[in-house]
C-alpha positions in Angstrom: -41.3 -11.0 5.1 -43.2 -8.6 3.1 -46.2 -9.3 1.1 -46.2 -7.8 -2.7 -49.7 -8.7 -3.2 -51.3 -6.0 -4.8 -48.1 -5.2 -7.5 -48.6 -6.1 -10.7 -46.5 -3.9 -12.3 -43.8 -1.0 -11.2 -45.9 1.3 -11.9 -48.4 -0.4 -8.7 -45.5 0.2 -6.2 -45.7 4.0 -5.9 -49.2 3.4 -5.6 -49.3 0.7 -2.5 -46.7 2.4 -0.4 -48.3 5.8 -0.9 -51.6 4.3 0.7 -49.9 2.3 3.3 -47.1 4.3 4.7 -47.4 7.9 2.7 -46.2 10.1 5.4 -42.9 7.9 5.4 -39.4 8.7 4.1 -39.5 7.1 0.5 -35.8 8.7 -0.5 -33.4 11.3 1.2 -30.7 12.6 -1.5 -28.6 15.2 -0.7 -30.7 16.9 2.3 -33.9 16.1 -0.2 -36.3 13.7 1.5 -39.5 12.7 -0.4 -42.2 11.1 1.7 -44.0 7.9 -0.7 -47.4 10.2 -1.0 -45.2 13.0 -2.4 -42.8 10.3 -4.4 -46.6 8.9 -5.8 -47.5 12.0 -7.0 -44.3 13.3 -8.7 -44.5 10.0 -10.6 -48.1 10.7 -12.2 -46.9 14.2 -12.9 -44.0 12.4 -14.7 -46.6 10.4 -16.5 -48.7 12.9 -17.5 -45.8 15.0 -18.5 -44.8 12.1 -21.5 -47.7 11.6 -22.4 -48.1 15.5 -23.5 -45.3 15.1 -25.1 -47.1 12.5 -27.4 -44.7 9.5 -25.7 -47.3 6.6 -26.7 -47.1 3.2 -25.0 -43.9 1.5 -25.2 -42.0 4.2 -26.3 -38.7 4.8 -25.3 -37.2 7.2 -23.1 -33.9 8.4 -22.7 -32.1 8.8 -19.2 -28.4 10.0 -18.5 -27.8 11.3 -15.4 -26.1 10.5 -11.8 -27.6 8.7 -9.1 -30.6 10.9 -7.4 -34.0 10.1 -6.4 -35.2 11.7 -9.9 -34.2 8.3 -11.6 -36.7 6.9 -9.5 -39.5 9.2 -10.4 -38.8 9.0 -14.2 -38.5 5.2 -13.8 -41.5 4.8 -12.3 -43.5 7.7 -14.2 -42.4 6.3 -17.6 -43.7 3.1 -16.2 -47.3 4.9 -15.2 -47.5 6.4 -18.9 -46.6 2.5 -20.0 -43.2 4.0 -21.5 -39.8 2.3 -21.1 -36.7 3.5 -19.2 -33.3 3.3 -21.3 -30.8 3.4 -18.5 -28.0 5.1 -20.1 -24.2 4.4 -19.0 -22.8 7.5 -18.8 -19.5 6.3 -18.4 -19.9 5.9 -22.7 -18.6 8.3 -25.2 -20.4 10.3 -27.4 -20.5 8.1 -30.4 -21.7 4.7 -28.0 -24.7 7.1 -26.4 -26.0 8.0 -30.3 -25.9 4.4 -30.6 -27.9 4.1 -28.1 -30.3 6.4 -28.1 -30.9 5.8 -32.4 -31.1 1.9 -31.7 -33.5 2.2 -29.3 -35.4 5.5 -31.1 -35.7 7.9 -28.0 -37.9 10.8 -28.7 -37.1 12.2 -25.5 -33.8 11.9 -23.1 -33.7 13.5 -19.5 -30.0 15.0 -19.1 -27.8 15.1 -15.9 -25.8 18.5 -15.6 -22.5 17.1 -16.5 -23.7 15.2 -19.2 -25.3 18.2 -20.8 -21.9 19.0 -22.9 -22.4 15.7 -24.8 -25.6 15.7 -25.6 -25.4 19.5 -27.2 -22.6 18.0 -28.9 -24.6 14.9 -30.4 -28.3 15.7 -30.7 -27.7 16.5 -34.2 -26.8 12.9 -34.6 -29.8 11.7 -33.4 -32.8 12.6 -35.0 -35.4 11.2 -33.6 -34.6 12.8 -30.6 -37.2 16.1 -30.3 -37.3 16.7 -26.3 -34.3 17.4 -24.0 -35.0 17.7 -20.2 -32.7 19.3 -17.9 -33.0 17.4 -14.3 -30.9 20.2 -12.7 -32.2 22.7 -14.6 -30.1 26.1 -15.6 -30.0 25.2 -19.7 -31.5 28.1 -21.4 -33.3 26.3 -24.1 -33.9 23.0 -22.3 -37.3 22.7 -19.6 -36.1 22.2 -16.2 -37.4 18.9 -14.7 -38.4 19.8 -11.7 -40.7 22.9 -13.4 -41.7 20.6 -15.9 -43.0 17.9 -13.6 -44.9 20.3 -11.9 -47.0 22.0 -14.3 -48.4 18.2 -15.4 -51.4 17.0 -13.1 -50.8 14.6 -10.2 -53.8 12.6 -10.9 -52.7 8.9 -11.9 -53.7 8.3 -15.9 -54.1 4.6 -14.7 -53.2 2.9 -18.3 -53.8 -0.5 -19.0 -50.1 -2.4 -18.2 -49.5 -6.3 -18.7 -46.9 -8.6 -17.2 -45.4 -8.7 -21.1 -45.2 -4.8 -21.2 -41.4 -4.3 -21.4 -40.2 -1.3 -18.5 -36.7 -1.3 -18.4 -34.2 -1.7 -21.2 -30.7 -1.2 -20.4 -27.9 -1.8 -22.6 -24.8 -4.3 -22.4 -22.1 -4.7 -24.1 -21.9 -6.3 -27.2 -19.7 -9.5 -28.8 -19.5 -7.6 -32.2 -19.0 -4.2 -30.8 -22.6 -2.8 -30.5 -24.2 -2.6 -27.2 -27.3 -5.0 -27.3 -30.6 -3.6 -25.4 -32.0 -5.8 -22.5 -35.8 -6.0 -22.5 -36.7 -6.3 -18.7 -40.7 -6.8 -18.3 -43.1 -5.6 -15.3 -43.8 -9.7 -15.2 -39.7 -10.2 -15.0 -39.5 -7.6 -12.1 -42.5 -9.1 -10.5 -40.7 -12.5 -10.5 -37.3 -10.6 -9.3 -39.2 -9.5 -6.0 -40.3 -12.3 -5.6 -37.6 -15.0 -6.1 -34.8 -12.2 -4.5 -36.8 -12.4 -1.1 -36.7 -15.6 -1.5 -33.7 -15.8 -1.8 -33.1 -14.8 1.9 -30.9 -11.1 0.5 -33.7 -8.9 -0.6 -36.1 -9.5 2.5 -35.8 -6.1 4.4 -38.1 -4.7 7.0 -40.2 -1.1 6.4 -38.5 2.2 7.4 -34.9 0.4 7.3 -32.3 2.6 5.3 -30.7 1.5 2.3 -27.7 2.8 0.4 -28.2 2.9 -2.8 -24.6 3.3 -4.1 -24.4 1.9 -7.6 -25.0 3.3 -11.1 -28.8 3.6 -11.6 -28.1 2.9 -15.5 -27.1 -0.6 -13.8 -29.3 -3.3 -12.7 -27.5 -4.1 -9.4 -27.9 -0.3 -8.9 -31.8 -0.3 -10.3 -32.5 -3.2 -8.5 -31.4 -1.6 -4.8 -33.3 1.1 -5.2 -36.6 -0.9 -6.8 -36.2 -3.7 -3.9 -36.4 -0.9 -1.2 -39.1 0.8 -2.8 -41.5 -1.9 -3.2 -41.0 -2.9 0.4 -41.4 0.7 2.4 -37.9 1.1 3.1 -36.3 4.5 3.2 -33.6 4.4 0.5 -30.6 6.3 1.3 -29.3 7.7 -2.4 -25.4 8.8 -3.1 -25.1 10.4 -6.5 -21.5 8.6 -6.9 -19.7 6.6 -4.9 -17.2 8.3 -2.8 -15.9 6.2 0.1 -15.8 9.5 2.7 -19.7 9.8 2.0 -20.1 6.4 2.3 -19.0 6.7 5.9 -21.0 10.0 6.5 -24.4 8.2 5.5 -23.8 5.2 8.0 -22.9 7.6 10.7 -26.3 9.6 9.4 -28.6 7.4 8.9 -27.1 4.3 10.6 -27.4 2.3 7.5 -28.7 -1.6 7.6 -27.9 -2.9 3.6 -25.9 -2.1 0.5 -24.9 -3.4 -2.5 -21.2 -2.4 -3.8 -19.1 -4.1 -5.9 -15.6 -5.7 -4.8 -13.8 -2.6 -6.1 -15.8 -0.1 -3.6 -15.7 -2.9 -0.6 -11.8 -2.5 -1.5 -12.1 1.3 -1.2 -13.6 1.1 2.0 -11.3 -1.7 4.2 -8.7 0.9 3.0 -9.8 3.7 3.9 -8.6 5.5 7.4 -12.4 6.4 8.3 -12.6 2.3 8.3 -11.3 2.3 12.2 -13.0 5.3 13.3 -16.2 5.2 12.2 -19.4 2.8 13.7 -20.1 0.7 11.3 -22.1 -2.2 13.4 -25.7 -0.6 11.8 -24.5 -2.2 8.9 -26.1 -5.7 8.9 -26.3 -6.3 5.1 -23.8 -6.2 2.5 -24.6 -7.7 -1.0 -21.7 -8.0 -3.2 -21.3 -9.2 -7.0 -21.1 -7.8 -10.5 -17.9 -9.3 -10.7 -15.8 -11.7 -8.1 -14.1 -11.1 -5.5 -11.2 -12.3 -4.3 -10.7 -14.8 -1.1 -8.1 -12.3 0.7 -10.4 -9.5 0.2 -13.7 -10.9 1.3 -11.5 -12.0 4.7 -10.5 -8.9 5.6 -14.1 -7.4 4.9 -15.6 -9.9 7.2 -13.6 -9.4 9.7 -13.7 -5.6 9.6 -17.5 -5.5 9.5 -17.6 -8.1 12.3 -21.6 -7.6 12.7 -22.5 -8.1 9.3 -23.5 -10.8 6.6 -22.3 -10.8 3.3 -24.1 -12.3 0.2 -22.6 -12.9 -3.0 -25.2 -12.5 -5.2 -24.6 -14.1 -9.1 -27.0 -13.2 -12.0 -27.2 -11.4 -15.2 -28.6 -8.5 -16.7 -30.5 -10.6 -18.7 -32.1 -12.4 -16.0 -32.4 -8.9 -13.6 -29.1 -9.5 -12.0 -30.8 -13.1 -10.7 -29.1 -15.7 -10.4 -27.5 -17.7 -7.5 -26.7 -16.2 -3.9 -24.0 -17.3 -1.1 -25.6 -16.7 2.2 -23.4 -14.9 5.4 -23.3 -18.9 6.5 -21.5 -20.3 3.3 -18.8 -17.7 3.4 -16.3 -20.4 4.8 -13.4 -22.3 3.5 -13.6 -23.2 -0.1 -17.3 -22.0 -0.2 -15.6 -18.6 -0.4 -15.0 -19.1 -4.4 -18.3 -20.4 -4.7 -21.2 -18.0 -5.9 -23.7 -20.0 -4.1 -27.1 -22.0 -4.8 -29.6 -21.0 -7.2 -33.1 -18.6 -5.7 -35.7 -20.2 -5.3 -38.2 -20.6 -8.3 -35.0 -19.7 -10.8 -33.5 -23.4 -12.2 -30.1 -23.4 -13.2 -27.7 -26.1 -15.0 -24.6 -26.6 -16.7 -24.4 -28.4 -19.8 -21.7 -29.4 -22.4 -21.5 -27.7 -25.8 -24.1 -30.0 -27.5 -26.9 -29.0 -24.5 -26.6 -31.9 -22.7 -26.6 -31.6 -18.7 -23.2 -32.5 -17.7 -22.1 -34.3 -14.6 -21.5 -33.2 -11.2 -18.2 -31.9 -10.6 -17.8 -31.1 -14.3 -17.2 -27.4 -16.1 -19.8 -26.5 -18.8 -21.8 -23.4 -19.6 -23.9 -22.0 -17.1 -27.9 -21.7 -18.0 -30.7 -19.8 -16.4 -34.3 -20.3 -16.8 -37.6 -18.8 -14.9 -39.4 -15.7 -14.3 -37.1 -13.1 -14.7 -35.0 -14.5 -17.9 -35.4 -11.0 -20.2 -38.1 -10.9 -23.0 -35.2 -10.4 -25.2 -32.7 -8.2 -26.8 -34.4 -5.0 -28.7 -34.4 -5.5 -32.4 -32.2 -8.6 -32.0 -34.4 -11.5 -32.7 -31.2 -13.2 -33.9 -29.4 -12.9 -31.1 -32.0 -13.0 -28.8 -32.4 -17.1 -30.7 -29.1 -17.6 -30.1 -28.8 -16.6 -26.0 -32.5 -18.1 -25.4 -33.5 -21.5 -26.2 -36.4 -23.2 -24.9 -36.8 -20.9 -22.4 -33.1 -21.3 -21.2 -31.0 -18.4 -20.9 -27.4 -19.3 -21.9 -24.8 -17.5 -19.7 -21.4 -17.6 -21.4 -20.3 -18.1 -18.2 -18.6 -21.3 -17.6 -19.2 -23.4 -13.7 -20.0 -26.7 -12.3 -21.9 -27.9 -9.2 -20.4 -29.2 -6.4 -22.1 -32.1 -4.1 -23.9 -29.9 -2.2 -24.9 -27.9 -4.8 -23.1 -24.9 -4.7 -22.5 -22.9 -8.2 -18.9 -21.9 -9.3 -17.7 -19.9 -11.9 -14.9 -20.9 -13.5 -14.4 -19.2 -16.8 -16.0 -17.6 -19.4 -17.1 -19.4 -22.5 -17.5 -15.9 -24.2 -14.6 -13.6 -24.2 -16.2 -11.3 -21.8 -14.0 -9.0 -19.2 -15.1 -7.8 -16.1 -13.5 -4.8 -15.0 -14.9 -3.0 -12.0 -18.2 -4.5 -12.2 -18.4 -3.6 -16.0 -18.9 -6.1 -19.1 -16.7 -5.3 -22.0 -16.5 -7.1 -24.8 -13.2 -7.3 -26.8 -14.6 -6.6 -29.8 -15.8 -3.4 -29.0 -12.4 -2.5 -27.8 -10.6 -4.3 -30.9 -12.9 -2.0 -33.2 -11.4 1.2 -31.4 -8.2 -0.1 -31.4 -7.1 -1.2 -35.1 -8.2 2.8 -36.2 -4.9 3.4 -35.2 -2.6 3.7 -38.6 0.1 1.8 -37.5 -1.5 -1.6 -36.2 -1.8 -4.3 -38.5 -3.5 -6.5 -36.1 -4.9 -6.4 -32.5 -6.8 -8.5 -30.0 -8.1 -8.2 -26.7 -8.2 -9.8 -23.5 -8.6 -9.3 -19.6 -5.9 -10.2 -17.4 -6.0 -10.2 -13.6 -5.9 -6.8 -11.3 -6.2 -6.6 -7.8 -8.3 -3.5 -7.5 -10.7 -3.6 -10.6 -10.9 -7.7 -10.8 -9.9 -7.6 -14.6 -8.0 -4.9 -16.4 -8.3 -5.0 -20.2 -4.8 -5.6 -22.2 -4.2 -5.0 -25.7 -2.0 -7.1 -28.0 -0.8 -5.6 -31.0 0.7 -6.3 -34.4 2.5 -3.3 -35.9 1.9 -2.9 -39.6 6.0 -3.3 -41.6 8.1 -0.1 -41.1 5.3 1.2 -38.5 6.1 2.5 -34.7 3.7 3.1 -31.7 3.8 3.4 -28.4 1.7 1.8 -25.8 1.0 5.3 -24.7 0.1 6.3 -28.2 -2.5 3.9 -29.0 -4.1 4.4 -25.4 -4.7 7.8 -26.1 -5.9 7.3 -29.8 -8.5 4.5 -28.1 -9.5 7.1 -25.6 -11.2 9.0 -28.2 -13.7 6.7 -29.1 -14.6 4.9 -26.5 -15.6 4.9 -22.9 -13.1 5.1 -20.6 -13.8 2.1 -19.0 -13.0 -0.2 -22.0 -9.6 1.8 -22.7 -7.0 -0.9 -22.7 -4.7 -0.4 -19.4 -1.7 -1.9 -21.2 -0.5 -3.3 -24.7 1.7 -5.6 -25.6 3.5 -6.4 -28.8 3.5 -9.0 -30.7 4.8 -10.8 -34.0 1.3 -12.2 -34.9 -1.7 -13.2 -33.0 -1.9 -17.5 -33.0 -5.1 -18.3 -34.7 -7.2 -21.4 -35.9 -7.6 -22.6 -39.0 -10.9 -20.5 -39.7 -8.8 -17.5 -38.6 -10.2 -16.8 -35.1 -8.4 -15.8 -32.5 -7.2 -18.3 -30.0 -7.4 -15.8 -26.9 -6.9 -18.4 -24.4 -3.3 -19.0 -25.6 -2.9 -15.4 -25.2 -4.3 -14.9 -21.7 -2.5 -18.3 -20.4 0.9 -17.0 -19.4 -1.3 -14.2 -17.3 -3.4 -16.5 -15.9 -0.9 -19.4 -14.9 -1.5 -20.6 -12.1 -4.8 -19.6 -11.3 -7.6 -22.1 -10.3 -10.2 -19.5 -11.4 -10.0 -17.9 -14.9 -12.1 -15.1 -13.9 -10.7 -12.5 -11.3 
């Protein structure tokens, strides 16, 4: 089991591995290999880099590019000048990511090639935002990173950092439309290590390759690539996931862990490569960001007859901790269960008046210990509401078995899942009713095979007025990312409603969901 004495903040794990193991492999991507000495040094350069561009303490900084080691040395750089990483999707469209980047006031924003289009297309709507940085270089008015870094000293400013000091904020979606920005702490991190290990998932040994597959502007995706870090494991990065690569890198580098979500663990038991290629280095496979279903996680087992697989439940509120369902549990109806809560991280379900309810019983599911987020940015409001007395509450619904295994059962928000994303209807309702012709709209998920969830529109048409599902997909596509693009709409003579006037959405997703045990997919 590693020891993280010594890390007090992210900005200490460069540090510690660079002394104990610096000669070591800290990331290969794409041919590029970094050892943790030269990985240590690129992150003070970083450092020193914001902080000529007059980046003061807990300022925010703007990322939008594909998985590469470079996230990592921004991430942990920003942490060294005491800055904070905003993780942004870049699955968003334009007007999303100048929501973004205004609510959390980014001065500066390091760009992706194929992201550089948008940004030249919205910087004007941003203003606040004075430095541009190309990580792959070739913009003719924009520094290239790697030049950049390098022309900033390697000597390590060594600020003053607390446990409180905020060093990740990454955006979810929002219930009225907005993304809402996650404030995760060097003390929530710390806590994360700690409790993940724990946990019996996120112990690893030093030198073992790790695929880091998922999006880096996610916290299943951060979290890979921070867990491997901080224990001297070489992590194995893939700019996006591509299931033919996946295959090459196991080959490679004989791989020992991953985290995908179902979707990608889909791609793979699918894919010809499946029965040719050695896949017994593969002893790990975390799973979660949305659920899986029983059939799938069967055949998956059985392919990958060598490994264990943990479900792993959490938030991104709580950095992605949560509950996990150990390669032992996977039997029988444990299968649908998400598992027991980590160590140091306790968890309950109450009714809707906060009291703890029975076991056996559905209620909502809440979270409370060390890595439960500061809050949401600039959201005290709703930061009140989703944290009370230190409890986190989920807006997912569950109950506890005998044993004391979690499961999910619903949703007590109106949350869908799709592909390991959270969209919120309201953001897609907001896209939607722009479209001339609808009188009325809401929005729901309804069950898909590959993606877990697949968002469905409902419409009203206004009198007189004519659309076609076709029509109002490609009007939606405009505004929003595609993601969140409803998959299918349905008409309808009028949505049912309460007497206050809010949608009843569960009368709308029953006839979808009949017959289901679980309401989530």
């Amino acid at each position: 089991m590693y020891d993280f004495n010594g890390l007090n903040t992210l900005a200490d794990i460069s540090r510690q591995q660079a002394r104990e193991r610096g000669n070591s492999t800290a990331f290969w991507f794409q041919g590029r290999e970094t050892t943790f000495s030269a990985f240590d040094n690129y992150t003070s350069q970083v450092a020193n880099g914001l902080i000529a561009l007059g980046q003061k303490p807990h300022a925010r900084i703007g990322y939008m590019g594909m998985n590469s080691d470079r996230y990592f040395e921004v991430l942990l750089g920003a942490c060294k000048a005491n800055t904070v990483l905003v993780g942004i999707n870049w699955r968003l469209a334009g007007p999303e990511v100048v929501y973004v980047l205004n609510d959390a006031g980014c001065e500066t924003i390091f760009v992706g090639a194929e992201f550089v289009p948008m940004i030249e297309a919205i910087k004007k709507s941003c203003p606040k935002l004075k430095h541009i940085i190309a990580i792959d270089g070739g913009h003719e008015n924009w520094p290239a990173y790697g030049e950049w870094r390098d022309k900033h000293s390697n000597k390590d400013p060594n600020l003053k950092i607390t446990a409180d000091d905020d060093a990740i904020q990454l955006y979810t979606s929002g219930t009225t439309g907005h993304p809402k920005g996650v404030q995760l702490t060097n003390g929530n991190y710390m806590a994360f290590f700690k409790s993940s290990q724990d946990a019996n998932w996120a112990d690893f040994g030093v030198g073992e390759p790790n695929l880091i597959a998922m999006p880096n502007f996610h916290v299943a995706g951060a979290n890979m690539g921070l867990t491997s870090l901080a224990q001297g494991c070489k992590g194995i990065v893939m700019k996006t996931v591509v299931p033919d690569e996946i295959f090459d890198l196991i080959e490679k580098f004989k791989i020992k862990a991953m985290f995908l979500v179902p979707a990608v663990i889909l791609m793979l038991v699918q894919h010809p490569r499946i029965k040719t290629t050695d896949i017994t280095p593969v002893k790990k496979i975390f799973y979660g960001a949305s659920p899986i279903t029983e059939e799938l996680l069967k055949t998956a087992q059985a392919i990958f007859k060598t490994c264990g697989f943990y479900q792993l439940y959490g938030l991104t509120e709580t950095v992605g901790s949560g509950t996990a369902l150990q390669p032992s549990d996977h039997r029988d109806n444990l299968l649908r269960s998400c598992g027991k809560p980590y160590p140091g991280l306790d968890i309950k379900v109450v009714d809707e008046s906060g009291r703890e309810v029975k076991q056996g019983d559905v209620g909502e599911i809440l979270i409370k210990g060390g890595t439960v987020m500061k809050g949401y940015w600039n959201q005290a409001d709703a930061t009140a509401r989703s944290i009370k007395n230190g409890w986190f509450y989920t807006g997912d619904a569950g109950y506890f078995d005998k044993d004391g295994f979690l499961f999910i059962h619903d949703r007590v928000k109106d949350m869908i899942v799709s592909g390991g994303e959270n969209i919120y209807p309201a953001e897609v309702e907001n896209a939607v009713f722009g479209h001339a012709a609808i009188a009325d709209v809401a929005v729901i998920g309804v069950p898909d095979d590959k993606w877990g969830e697949a968002v469905k529109a409902i419409v009203v048409l206004k009198p007189g007025q004519t659309a076609t599902p076709e029509e109002i997909i490609a009007f939606t596509r405009t505004r929003i990312a595609g993601f969140k693009i409803p998959k299918t709409v349905d008409f309808i003579q009028a949505l049912p409603r309460n007497p206050s006037g809010k949608i009843l959405r569960r009368e709308l997703r029953e006839p979808y969901w009949a017959g289901k045990t679980r309401r989530v997919n």
